[in-house]
C-alpha positions as a Markdown table, in Angstrom:
| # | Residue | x | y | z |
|---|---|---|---|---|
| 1 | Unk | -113.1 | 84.7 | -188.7 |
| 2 | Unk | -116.1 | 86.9 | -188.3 |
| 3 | Unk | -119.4 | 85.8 | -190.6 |
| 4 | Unk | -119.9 | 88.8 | -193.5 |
| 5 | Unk | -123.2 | 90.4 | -193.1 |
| 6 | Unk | -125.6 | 90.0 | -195.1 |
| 7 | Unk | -127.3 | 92.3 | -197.4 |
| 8 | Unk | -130.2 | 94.5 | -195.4 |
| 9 | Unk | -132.6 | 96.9 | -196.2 |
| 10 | Unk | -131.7 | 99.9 | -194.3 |
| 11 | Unk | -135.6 | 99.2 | -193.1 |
| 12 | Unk | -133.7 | 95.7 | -191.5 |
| 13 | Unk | -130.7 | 97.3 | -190.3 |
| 14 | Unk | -133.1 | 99.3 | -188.6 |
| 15 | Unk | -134.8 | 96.3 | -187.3 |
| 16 | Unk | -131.8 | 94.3 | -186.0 |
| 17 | Unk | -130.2 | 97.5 | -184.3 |
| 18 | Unk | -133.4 | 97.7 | -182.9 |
| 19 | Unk | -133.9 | 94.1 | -181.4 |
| 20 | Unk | -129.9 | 94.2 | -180.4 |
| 21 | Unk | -130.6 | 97.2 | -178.0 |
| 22 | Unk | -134.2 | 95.8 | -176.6 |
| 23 | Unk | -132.7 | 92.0 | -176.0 |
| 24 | Unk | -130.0 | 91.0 | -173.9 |
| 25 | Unk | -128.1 | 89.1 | -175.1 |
| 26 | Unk | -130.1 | 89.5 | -178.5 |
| 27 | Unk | -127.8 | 86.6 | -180.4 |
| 28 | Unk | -130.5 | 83.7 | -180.8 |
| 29 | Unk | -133.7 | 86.1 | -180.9 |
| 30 | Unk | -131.8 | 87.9 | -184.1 |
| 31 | Unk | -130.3 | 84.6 | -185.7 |
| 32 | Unk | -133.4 | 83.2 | -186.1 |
| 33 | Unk | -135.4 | 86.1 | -187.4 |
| 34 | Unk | -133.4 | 88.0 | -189.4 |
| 35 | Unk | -130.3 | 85.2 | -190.1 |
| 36 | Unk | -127.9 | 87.6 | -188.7 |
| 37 | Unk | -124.8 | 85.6 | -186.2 |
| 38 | Unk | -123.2 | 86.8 | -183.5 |
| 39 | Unk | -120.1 | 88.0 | -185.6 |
| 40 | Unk | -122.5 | 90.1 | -188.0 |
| 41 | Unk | -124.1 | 91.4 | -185.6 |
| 42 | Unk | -121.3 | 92.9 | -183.7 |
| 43 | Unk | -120.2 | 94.1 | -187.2 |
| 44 | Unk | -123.1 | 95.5 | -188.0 |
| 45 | Unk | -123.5 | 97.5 | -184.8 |
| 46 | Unk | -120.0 | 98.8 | -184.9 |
| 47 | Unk | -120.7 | 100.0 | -188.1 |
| 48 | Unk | -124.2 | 101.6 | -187.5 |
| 49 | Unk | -123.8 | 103.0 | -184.4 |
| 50 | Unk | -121.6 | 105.9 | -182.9 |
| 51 | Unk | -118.5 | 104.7 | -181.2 |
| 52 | Unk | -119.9 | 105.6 | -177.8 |
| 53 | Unk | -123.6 | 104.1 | -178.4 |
| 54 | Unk | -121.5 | 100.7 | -179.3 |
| 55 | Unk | -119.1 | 101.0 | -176.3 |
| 56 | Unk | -122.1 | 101.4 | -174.9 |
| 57 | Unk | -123.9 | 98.2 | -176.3 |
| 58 | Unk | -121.0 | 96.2 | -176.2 |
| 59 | Unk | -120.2 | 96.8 | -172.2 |
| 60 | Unk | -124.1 | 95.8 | -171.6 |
| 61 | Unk | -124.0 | 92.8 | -173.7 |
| 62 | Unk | -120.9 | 91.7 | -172.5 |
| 63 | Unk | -122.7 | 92.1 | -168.6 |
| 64 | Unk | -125.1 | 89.7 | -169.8 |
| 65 | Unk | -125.2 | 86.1 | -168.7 |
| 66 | Unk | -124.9 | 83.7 | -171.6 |
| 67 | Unk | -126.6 | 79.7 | -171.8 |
| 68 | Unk | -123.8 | 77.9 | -170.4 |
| 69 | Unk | -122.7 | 74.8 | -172.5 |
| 70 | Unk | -122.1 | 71.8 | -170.5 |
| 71 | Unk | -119.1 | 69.8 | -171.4 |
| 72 | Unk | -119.3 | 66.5 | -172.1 |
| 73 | Unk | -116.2 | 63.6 | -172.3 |
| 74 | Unk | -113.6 | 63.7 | -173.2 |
| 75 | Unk | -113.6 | 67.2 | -172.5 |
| 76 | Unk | -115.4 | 67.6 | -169.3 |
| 77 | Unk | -115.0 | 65.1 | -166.3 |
């Protein structure tokens, strides 16, 4: 289940649109300074942008490498 976004000024939206189209992947940089998750911000995007602006943004962010998470036992080696 997808987080629910939390309530912007159109001044942040304008922010966090921003940030998401400067960063790659802009997840942690966005979290942390405007409290907006991944979920949200995918929302948020598909809901402020054109559907070809976020076909767009979604095609580069899903191009970008992401921090790998090393497994650990008992679910790695």
């Amino acid at each position: 289940m997808a987080q629910p976004i939390p309530r912007l000024s159109p001044e942040a939206i304008q922010r966090v649109v921003a940030a998401a189209w400067d960063d790659a992947p802009p997840y942690d940089r966005i979290r942390l300074e405007h409290g907006v998750g991944p979920g949200a911000l995918v929302q948020l995007m598909k809901r402020e942008l054109s559907p070809a602006a976020f076909k767009l943004w979604s095609a580069r962010d899903k191009k970008a490498k992401r921090p790998t998470v090393k497994s650990t036992f008992p679910f790695g080696r």
